[in-house]
N, C-alpha and C positions, 0 to 999 in steps of 0.2 A: 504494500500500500504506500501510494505516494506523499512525504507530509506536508501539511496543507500550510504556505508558508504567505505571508501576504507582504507588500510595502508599505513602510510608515513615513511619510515624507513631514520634515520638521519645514512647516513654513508660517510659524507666528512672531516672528525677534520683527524689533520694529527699525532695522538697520539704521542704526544712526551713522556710522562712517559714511554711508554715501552722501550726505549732507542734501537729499532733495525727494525725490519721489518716491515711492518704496520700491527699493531696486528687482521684489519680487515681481512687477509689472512690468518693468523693463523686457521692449518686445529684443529676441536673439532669433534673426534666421526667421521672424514673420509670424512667430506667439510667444508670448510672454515667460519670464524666465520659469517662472515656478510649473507654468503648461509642459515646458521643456523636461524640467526634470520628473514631472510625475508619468508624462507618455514611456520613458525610458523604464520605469517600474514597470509600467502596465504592458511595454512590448515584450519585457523580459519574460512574459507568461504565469505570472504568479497569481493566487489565488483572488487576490485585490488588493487593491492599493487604497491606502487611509491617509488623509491629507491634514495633519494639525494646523487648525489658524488660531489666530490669536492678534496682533496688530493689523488693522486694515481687515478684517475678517471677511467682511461684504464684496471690499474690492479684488482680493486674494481668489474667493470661491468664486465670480465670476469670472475671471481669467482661467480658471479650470474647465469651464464651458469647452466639452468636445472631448474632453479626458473621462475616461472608465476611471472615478475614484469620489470615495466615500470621502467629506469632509465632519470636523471633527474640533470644536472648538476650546481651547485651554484658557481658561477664564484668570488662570494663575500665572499669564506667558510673561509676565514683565518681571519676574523673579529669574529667570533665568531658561539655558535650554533645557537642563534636567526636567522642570514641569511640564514643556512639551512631550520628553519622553513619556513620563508616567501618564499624561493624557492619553498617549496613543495605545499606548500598551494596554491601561484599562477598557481602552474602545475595541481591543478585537475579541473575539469570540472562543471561547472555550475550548473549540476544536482545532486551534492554532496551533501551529508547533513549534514556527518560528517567522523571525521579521525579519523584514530588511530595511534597517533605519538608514534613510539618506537626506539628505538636505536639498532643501529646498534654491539655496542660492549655489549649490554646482550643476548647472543646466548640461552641461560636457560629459556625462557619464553614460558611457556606451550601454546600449540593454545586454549583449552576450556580455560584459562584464559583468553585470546583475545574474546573470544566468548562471556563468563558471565559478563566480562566489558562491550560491546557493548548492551549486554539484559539492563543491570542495567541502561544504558546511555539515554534508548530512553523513550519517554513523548509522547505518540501515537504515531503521524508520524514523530516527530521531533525527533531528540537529544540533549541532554545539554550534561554532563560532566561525568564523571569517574574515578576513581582511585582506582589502587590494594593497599592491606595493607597485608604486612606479620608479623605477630606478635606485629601485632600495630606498623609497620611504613611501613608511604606513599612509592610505587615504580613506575613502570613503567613497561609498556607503560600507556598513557593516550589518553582517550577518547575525542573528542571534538566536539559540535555539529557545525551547520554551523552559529548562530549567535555570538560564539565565533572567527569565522575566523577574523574581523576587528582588535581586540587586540593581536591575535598569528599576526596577519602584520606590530602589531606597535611594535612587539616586537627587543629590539637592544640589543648587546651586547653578553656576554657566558655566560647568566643562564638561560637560556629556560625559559620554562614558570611558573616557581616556585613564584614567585608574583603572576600572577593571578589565579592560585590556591590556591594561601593563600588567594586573596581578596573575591573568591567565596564563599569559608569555606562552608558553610553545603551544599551549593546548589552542592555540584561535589559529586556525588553519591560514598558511599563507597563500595568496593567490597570485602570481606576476600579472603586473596589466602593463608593461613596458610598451604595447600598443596601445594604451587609453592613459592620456595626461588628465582627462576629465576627473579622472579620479583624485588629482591632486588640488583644481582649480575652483575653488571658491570664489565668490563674489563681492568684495566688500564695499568698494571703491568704485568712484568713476573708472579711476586707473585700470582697475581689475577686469572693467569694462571693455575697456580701450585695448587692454592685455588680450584678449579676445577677438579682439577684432569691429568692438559695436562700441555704441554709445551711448546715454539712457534714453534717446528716441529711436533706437534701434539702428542707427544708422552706421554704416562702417564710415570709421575716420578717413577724411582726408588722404590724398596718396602720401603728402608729403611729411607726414607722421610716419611713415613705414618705418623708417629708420629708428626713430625714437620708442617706438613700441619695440622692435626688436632688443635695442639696448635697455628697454626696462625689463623684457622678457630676462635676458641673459645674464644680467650683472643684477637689480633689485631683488628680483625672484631668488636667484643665487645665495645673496646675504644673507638673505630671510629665511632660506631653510637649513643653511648653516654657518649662522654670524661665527663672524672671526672676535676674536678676545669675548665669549660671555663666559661670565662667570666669576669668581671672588678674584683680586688682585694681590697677589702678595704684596705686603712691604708698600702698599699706596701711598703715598707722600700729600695728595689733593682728590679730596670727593666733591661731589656736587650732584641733585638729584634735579629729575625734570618731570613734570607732569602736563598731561591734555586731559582738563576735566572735562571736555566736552565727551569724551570717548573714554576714557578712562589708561589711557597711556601712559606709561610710567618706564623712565630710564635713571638709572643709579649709577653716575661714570664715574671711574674710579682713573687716578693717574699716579707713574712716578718719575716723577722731574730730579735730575741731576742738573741744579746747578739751574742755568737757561734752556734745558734740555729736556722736551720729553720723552722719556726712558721705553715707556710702558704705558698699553691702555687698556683697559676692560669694561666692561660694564655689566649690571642686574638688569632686569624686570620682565616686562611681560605688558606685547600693545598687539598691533598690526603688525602685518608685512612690513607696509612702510618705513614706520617708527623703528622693527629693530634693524630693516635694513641698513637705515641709513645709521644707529648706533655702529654695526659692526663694519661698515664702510669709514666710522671715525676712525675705530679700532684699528683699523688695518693701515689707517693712513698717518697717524700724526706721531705715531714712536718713530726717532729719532729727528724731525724738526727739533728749530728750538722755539722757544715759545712764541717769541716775534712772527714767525712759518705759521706756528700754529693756529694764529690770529688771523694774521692774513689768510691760511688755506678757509677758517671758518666765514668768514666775509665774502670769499668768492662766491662759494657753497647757498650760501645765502642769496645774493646777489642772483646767483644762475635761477635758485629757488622761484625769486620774486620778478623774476625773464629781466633785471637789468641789469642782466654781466656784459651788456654789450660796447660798454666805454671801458669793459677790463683787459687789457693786453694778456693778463694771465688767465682769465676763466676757459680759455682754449686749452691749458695742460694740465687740467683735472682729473684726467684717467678715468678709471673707474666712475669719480664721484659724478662725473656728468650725467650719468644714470638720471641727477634727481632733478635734471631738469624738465623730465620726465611729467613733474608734478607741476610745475606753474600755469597748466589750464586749469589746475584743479585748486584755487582758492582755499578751499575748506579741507584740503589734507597738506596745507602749507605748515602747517603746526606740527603734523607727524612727522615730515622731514628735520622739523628743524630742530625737534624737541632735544637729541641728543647734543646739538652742534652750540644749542642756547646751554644746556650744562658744559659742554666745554668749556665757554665764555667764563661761566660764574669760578668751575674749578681752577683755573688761571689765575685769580685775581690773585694779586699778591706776591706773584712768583714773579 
């Protein structure tokens, strides 16, 4: 007997990084993002697909209009996404075995990836777990049998189920989707938008963006999934911390300066892509300037930020950091660039 496995698509968060529309409306490819992601469920062949809303509920469940799926409202969606989980989960049916929690804002996730997750998840008649890797790192959606559902119930707070995924470790079946990036590509941002290839009237960018989307592809993306210096700093000489309360971004830099010299750079927290990109692009950049460098490199940085590097003779040999000019159509994620580069400034003073 086949087990009867359905889709839970989490789309109640009321995305505030995208700083405008609810980027789940946002049309990709000619229907709206969260249509996108839930037809990918429903083509994968599963039992049904169950839709959480919560922000926008009205406007969320007509953009489902033409999708085979159950919608399902979390009254408690502002507390975080764990309440969406236990919403969905409370909504299926008794004869369930298992789910496939995916998100609403990666519209990019192939249906046979939905499919070869659910082969790899099932133990005869049961199911245990699952998860996509695209180039050796964990994405989503994730598989989950029904003796997991007690722990996705006790789950609180906005980090989904990434604890007990780590505490399963071997036991959550790996799946390669080295041909499906969908897997890794979330939506947060205009930029992430733009990363894609649309824009939030669905439109693809400009030609003469090519280029710049490419270099956010390659260098921002990069940072972000594996920043250079996170983590404690030995022996730090200068802290300084930085926050965006609009989004709740948070960078802790830490430095160690010999003299006029910075030695060393690290940093803590936990924001966006954006945010720790552009930290671990500080990290990478300002050990061994001297401090003078340091200043000027963060002013260019800035400058390119706010599109007027163009009276700099120097904003042309940024390397890497040119990546975040990346961001200056995007007004409302100027603060997530610059968040680590403003604690720069502050850990300085004095030296």
């Amino acid at each position: 007997m086949t087990p009867r496995v359905v889709g839970l698509l989490l789309a109640a968060g009321a995305a505030r990084r995208m700083g405008g529309p609810n980027k789940l409306l946002a049309p990709i490819g000619g229907r709206p993002m969260v249509a996108r992601a839930a037809a990918a469920l429903a083509e994968a062949g599963l039992a049904e697909v169950v839709v959480v809303l919560g922000h926008d509920a009205d406007a969320v469940r007509a953009a489902l209009a033409g999708v085979a799926a159950r919608a399902v409202v979390n009254p408690d969606h502002t507390s975080g996404l764990a309440s969406s989980i236990r919403a969905g989960i409370a909504a299926l049916g008794a004869d369930v075995e298992g789910v496939v929690v995916a998100l609403g804002d990666m519209p990019l996730v192939r249906a046979d990836t939905v499919r070869r997750l659910v082969l790899a998840a099932r133990e005869g008649e049961e199911i245990g777990a699952a998860a996509p890797y695209h180039r050796g790192q964990r994405g989503n959606p994730v598989v989950w049998g029904r003796r997991h559902f007690p722990a996705l119930l006790a789950l609180t707070g906005d980090r989904g189920a990434r604890d007990l995924l780590a505490a399963l470790g071997d036991a959550v079946a790996r799946v390669e989707a080295d041909d499906d990036p969908g897997v890794l590509r979330d939506v947060d941002t205009p930029e992430d938008l733009a990363a894609i290839g649309f824009s939030a009237s669905g439109a693809a960018p400009p030609p003469g963006d090519a280029d710049l989307r490419a270099l956010y592809q390659a260098t921002i993306m990069r940072h972000a999934r594996a920043p250079r210096g996170l983590g404690p700093l030995a022996d730090a000489t200068h802290r300084a911390r930085g926050e965006n309360p609009l989004c709740g971004d948070r960078v802790a830099l830490a430095l160690r300066c010999d003299g006029a010299r910075v030695v060393a750079a690290g940093f803590e927290g936990a924001g966006c892509a954006l945010s720790m990109a552009s930290a671990s692009l500080l990290a990478d950049t300002v050990p061994g300037l001297t401090v003078a460098d340091a200043r000027a490199t963060r002013a260019r940085v800035l400058a390119l930020i706010a599109g007027s590097a163009g009276d700099d003779p120097g904003a042309g040999s940024l390397g890497d950091l040119a990546a975040l000019g990346s961001v200056r159509a995007f007004p409302a994620r100027h603060r997530c660039a610059t968040l680590a580069w403003d604690a720069l400034d502050a850990a300085l003073e004095g030296v």
